[in-house]
N, C-alpha and C positions, 0 to 999 in steps of 0.2 A: 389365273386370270386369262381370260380369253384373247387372243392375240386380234382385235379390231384393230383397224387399220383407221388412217385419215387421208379424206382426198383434201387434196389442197387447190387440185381445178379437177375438172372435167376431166385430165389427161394422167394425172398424177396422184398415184398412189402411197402413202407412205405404211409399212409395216414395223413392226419394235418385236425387240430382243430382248432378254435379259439376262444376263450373265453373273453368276455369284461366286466371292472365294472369301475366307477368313479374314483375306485383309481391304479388298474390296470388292465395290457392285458398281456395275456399268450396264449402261442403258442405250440400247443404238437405234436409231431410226434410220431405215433404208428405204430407199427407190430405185425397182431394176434393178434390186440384187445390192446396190450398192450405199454404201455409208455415206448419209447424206448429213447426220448429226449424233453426237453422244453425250451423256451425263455420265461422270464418274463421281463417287464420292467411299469415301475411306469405311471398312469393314471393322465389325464388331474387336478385331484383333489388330488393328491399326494404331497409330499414335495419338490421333484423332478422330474418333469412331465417329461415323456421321458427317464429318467434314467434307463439302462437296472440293474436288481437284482438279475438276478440268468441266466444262460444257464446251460445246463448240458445235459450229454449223458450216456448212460449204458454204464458200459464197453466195454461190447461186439460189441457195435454200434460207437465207436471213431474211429475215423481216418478216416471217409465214409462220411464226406460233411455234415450229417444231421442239426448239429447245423449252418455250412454256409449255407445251404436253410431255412433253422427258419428264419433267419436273413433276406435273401433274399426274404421271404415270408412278413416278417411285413415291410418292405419296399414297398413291392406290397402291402400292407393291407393299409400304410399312404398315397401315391400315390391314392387310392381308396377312400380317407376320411374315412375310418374306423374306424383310431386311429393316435396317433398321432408318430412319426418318434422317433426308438427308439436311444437313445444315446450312450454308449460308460461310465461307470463309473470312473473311477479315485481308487476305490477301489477292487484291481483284485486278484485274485489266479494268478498264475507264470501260469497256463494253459491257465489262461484268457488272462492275456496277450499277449500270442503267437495268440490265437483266435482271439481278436480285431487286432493284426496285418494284420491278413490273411484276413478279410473281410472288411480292409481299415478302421477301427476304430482310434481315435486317437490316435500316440504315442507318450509319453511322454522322451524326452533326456533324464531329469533327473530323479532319479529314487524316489529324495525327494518328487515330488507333485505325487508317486500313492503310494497307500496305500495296501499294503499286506495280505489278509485277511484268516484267518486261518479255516480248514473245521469245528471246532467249532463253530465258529461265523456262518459259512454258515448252518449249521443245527439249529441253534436258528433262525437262518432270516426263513426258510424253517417251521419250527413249528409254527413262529408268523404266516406266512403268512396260513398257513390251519387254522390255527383259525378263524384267519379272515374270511378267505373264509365259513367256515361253518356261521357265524355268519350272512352272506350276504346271504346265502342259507336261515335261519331263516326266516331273516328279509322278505325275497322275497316270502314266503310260505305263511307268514298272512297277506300279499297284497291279 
């Protein structure tokens, strides 16, 4: 897939990444080099293959489609065999929620089967997962 960009004005550029391991795929869009948003969701060798883990956007960059194109993008990435189709979690921030609505994600009537997740928790998932990842980094260095 060709790595097209999207301006978001006249001044602003955005470019995407895409990153793959057994246990997951992440998706970053940057401006000026820098991480302005990303999609993770859980790899074929996960607990939950498919399960989206994290999206998130800088402040500054909400409200501007970026994480509805992430999304958009690993849809065109499963479509490609790249990875595999990400899902829609069950356990959401109140923003997430609004998110999976907007990008036709499931939604849930009741409010008992999704689960509420607090930016504590979402910075402990955020810390496991760089660990991880450095650890993959390791691992891949003394191949």
């Amino acid at each position: 897939m060709a790595n097209r960009g999207l301006w978001l004005d006249a001044k602003t550029y955005v470019f995407f990444k895409f990153w793959a391991s057994q246990l997951e795929y992440e998706l970053f869009a940057f401006v000026d080099n820098v991480t302005v948003a990303e999609l993770v969701w859980d790899g074929p060798e996960s607990y939950n293959p498919g399960e989206i883990l994290w999206v998130g956007t800088e402040p500054g960059y909400r409200r501007k489609g970026i994480a509805s194109e992430l999304f958009r993008r690993a849809r065109k990435l499963t479509n490609l065999g790249l990875c595999i189709e990400p899902i829609h979690s069950q356990s959401r921030t109140h923003q997430g929620r609004e998110w999976s609505k907007k990008v036709g994600g499931l939604v849930f009537t009741d409010d008992n089967n999704v689960t509420t997740i607090t930016q504590e928790t979402l910075d402990r998932k955020a810390a496991n997962r760089y660990r991880n990842r450095q650890r993959e980094k390791i691992i891949f260095e003394r191949i």
